[in-house]
N, C-alpha and C positions, 0 to 999 in steps of 0.2 A: 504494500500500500504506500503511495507517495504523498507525502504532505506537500503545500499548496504554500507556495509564499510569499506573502503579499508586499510590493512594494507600492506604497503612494509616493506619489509623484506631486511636486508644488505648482504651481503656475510659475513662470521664472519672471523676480524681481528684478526691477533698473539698477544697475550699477552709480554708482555717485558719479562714474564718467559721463555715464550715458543721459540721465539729469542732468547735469554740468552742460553736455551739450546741445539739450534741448532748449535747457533757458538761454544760451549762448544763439540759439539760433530764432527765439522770440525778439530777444532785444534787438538781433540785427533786424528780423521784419519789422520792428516798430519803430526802428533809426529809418528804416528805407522808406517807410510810408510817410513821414515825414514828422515823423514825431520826435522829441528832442526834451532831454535831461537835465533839469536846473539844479545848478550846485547849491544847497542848502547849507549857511554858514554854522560852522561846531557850534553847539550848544544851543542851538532853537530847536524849539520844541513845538509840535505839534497840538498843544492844550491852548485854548485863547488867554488864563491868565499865568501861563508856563511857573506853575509852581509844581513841588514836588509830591510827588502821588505816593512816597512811602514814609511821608512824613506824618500822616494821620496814623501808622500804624503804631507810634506808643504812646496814645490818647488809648486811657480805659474807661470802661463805662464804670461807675460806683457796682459795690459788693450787693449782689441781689441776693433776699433770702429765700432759705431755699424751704420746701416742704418736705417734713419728714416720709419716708415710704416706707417703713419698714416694715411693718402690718401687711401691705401690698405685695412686696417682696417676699414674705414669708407665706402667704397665701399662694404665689406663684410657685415657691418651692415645691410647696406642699402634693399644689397638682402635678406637677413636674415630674414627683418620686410615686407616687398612687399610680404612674400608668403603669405596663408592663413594658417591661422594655424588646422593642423589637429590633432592635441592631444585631445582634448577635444570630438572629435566625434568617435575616435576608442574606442572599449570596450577593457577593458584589464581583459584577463584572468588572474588565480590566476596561480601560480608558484612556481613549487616545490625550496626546500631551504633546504640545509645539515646543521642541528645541530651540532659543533662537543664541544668536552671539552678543557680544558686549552689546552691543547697538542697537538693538532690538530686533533686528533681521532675523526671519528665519530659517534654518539651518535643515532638520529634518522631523518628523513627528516618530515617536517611540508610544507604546504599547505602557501603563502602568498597572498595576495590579493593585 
């Protein structure tokens, strides 16, 4: 009897050259058509009153109080441990899982159990 072995196969991704020379070949149709890039001087900003957008981040709002839950919580418990547990009697199939590299590209998919 011969077993059967499956390889998937990815769709094949653009290379960073291949990007690279696509936008390389936009800008040139949009130079040709006759459209033209203004040099923007350092330090302007795109906001109308060009302030800085991470400086609200250490502005805190006052100490909210909180409602105790712990009544809640232990009630959740509660139901939580009363059922029966069914983890242990389902089978678990194996499952596929995307490999990718540093970069988040992907590489190949493996089989996990």
């Amino acid at each position: 009897m011969a077993t059967s072995t499956h390889r998937f196969t990815m769709k094949p991704t653009k290379t960073k050259a291949e990007v690279r020379a696509e936008l390389d070949a936009e800008i040139a149709r949009y130079l040709s058509s006759g459209g033209a890039v203004n040099n923007i001087p350092t330090g302007t900003s795109g906001q109308l009153d060009n302030r800085n957008l991470f400086a609200q981040a250490t502005q805190f709002e006052p100490k909210q109080t909180r409602t105790p839950l712990s009544e809640v919580v232990k009630e959740l418990d509660a139901r939580k441990s009363s059922k029966t547990s069914r983890a242990g009697k389902l089978s678990r199939r194996p499952t596929k899982k995307l490999i990718t590299d540093d970069f988040g590209e992907p590489i190949r998919w493996v089989w996990q159990e």
